[in-house]
MDAnalysis code that builds the backbone (N, CA, C; Angstrom):
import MDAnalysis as mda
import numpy as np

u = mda.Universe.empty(219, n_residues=73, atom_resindex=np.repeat(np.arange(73), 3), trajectory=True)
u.add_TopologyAttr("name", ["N", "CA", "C"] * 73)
u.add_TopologyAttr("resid", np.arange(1, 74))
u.add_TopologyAttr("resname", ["UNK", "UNK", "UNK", "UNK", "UNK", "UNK", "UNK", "UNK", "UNK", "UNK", "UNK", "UNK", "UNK", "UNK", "UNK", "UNK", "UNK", "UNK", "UNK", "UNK", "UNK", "UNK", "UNK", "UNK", "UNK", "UNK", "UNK", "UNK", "UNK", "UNK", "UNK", "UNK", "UNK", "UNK", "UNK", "UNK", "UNK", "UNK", "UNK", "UNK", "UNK", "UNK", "UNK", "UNK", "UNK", "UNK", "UNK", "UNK", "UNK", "UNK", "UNK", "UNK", "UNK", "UNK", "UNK", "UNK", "UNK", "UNK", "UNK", "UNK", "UNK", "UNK", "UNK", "UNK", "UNK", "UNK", "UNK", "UNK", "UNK", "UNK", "UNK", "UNK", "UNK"])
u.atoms.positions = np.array([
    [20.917, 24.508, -16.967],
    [20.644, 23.164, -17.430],
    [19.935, 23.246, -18.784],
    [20.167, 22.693, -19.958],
    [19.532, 22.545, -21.272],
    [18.322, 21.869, -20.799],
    [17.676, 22.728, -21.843],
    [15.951, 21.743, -21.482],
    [15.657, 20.459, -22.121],
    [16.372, 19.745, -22.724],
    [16.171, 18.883, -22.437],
    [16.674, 17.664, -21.506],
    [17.569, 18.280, -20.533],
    [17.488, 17.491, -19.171],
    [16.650, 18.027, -18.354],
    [16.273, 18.860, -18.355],
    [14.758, 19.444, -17.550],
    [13.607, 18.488, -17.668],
    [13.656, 18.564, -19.157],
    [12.740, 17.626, -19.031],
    [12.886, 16.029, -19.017],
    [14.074, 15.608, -19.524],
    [14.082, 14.108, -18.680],
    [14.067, 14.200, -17.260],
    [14.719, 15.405, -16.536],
    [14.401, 15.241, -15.163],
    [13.305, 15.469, -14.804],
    [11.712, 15.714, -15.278],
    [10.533, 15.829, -15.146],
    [10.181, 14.453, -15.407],
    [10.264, 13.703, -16.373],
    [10.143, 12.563, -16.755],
    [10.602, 11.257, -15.903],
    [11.457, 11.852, -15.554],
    [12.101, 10.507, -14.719],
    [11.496, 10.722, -13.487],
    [11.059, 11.814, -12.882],
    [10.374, 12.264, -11.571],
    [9.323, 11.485, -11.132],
    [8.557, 11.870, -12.583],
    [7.337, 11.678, -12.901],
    [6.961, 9.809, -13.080],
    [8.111, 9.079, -13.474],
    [8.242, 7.585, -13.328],
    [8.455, 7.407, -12.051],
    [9.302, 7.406, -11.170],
    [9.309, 7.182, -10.196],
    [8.076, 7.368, -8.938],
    [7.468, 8.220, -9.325],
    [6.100, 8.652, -8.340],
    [4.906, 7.799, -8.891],
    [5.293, 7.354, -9.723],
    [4.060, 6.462, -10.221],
    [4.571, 5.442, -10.537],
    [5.588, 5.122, -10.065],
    [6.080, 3.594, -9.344],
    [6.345, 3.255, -7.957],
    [6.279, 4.067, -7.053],
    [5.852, 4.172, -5.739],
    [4.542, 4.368, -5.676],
    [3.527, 4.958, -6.583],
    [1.890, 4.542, -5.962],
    [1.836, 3.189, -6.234],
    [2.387, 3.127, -7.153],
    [1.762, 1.396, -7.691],
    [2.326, 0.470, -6.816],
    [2.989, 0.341, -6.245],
    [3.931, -0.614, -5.193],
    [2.649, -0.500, -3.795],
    [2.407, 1.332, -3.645],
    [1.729, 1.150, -2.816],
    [0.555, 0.771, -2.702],
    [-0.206, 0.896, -3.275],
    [-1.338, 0.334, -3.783],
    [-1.578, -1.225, -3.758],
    [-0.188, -2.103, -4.477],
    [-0.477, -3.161, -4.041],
    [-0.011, -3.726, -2.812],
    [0.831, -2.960, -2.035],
    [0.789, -3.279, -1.029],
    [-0.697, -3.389, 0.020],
    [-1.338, -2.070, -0.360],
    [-2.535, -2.029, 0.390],
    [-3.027, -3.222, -0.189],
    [-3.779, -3.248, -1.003],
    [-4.386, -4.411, -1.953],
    [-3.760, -5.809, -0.799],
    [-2.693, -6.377, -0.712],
    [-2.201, -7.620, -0.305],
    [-2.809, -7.585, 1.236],
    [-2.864, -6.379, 1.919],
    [-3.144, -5.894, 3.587],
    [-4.406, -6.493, 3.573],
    [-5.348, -5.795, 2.552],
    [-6.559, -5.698, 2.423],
    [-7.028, -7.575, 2.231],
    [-6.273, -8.107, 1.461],
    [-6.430, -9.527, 1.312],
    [-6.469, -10.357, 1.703],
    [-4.951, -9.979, 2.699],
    [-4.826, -10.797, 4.019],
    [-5.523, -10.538, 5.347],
    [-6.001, -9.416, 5.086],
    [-6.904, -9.655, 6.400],
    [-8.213, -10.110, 6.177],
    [-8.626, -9.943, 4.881],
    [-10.085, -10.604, 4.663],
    [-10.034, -12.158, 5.166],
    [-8.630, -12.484, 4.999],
    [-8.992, -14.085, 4.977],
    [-8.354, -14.352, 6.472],
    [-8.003, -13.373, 7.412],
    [-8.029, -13.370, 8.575],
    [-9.314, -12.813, 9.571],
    [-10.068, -12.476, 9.466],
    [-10.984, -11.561, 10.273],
    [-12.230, -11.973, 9.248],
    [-13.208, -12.173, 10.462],
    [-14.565, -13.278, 10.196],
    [-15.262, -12.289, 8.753],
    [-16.227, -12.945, 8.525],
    [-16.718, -12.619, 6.968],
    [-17.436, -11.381, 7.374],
    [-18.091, -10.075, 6.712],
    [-18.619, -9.349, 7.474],
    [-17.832, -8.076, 8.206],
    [-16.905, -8.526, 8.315],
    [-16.407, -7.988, 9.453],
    [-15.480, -6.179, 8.335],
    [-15.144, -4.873, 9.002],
    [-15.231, -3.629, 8.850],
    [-13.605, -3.696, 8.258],
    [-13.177, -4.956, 9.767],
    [-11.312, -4.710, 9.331],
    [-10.811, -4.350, 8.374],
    [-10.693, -5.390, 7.364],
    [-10.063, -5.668, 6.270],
    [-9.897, -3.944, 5.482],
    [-10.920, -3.116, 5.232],
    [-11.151, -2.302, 4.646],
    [-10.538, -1.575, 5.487],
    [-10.823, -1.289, 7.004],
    [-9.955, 0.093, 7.420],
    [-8.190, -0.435, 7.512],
    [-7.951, -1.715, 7.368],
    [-6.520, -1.593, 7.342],
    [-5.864, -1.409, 6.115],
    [-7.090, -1.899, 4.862],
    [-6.682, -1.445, 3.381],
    [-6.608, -0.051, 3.338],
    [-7.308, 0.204, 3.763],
    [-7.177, 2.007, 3.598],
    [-6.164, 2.491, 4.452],
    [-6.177, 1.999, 5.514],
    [-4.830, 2.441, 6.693],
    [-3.396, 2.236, 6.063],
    [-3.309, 1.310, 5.364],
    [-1.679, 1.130, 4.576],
    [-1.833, 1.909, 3.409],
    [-2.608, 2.049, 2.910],
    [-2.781, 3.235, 1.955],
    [-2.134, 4.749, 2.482],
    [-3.315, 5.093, 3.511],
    [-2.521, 6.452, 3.580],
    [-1.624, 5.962, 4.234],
    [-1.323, 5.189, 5.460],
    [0.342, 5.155, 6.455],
    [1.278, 4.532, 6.046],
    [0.746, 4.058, 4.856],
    [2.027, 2.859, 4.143],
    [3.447, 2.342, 4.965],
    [4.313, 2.190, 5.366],
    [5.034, 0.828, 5.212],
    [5.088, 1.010, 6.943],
    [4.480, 2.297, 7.667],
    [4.399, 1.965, 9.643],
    [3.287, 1.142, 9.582],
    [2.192, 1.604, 8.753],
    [1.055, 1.022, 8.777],
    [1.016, -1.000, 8.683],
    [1.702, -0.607, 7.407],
    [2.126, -2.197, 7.355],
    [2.748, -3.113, 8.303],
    [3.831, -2.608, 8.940],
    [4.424, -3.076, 9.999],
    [3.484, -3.555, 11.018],
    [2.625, -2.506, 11.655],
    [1.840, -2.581, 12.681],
    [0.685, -4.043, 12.400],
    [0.192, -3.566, 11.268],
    [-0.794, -4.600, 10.712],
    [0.093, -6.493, 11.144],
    [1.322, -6.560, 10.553],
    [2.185, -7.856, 10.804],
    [2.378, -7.845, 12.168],
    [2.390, -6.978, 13.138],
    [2.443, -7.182, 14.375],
    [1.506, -8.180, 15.018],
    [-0.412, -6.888, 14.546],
    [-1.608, -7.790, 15.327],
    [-2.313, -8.178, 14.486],
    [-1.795, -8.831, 13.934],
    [-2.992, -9.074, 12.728],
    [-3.396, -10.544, 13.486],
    [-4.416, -11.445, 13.373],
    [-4.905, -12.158, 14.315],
    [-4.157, -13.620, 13.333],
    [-4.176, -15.024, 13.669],
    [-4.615, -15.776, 13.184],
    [-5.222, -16.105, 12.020],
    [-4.461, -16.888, 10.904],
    [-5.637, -17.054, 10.015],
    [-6.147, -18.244, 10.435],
    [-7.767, -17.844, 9.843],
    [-8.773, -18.667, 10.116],
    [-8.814, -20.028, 9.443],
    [-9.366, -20.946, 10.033],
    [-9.452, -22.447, 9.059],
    [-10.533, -22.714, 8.056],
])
């Protein structure tokens, strides 16, 4: 392979992996959001499910839309 498709194929690698954190990230971010405004003020949730879709991303997410409670009034 000529190097310079080596290195667009480094390049393009390298876009793609840092367009899947960023997706994931705001995915966590939205988890993290929506459960704040589901689960009383105070409360630990919000943060371990932000962090839980972080590292388990899109089972994590799923699960979260399963039990996620009620939003509050």
């Amino acid at each position: 392979m000529p190097p310079l498709m080596s290195g667009l194929h480094v390049l393009f690698t390298g876009f793609v992996n840092l367009l899947v954190l960023l997706i994931n990230l705001l995915i966590a971010l939205w988890v993290y959001q929506d459960s704040s405004r589901r689960y009383p003020p105070g409360s630990l949730a919000p943060f371990v499910w932000g962090i839980a879709a972080l590292i388990g991303g899109l089972l994590v997410v799923i699960l979260y839309l399963l039990v996620r409670p009620p939003e509050r009034r």
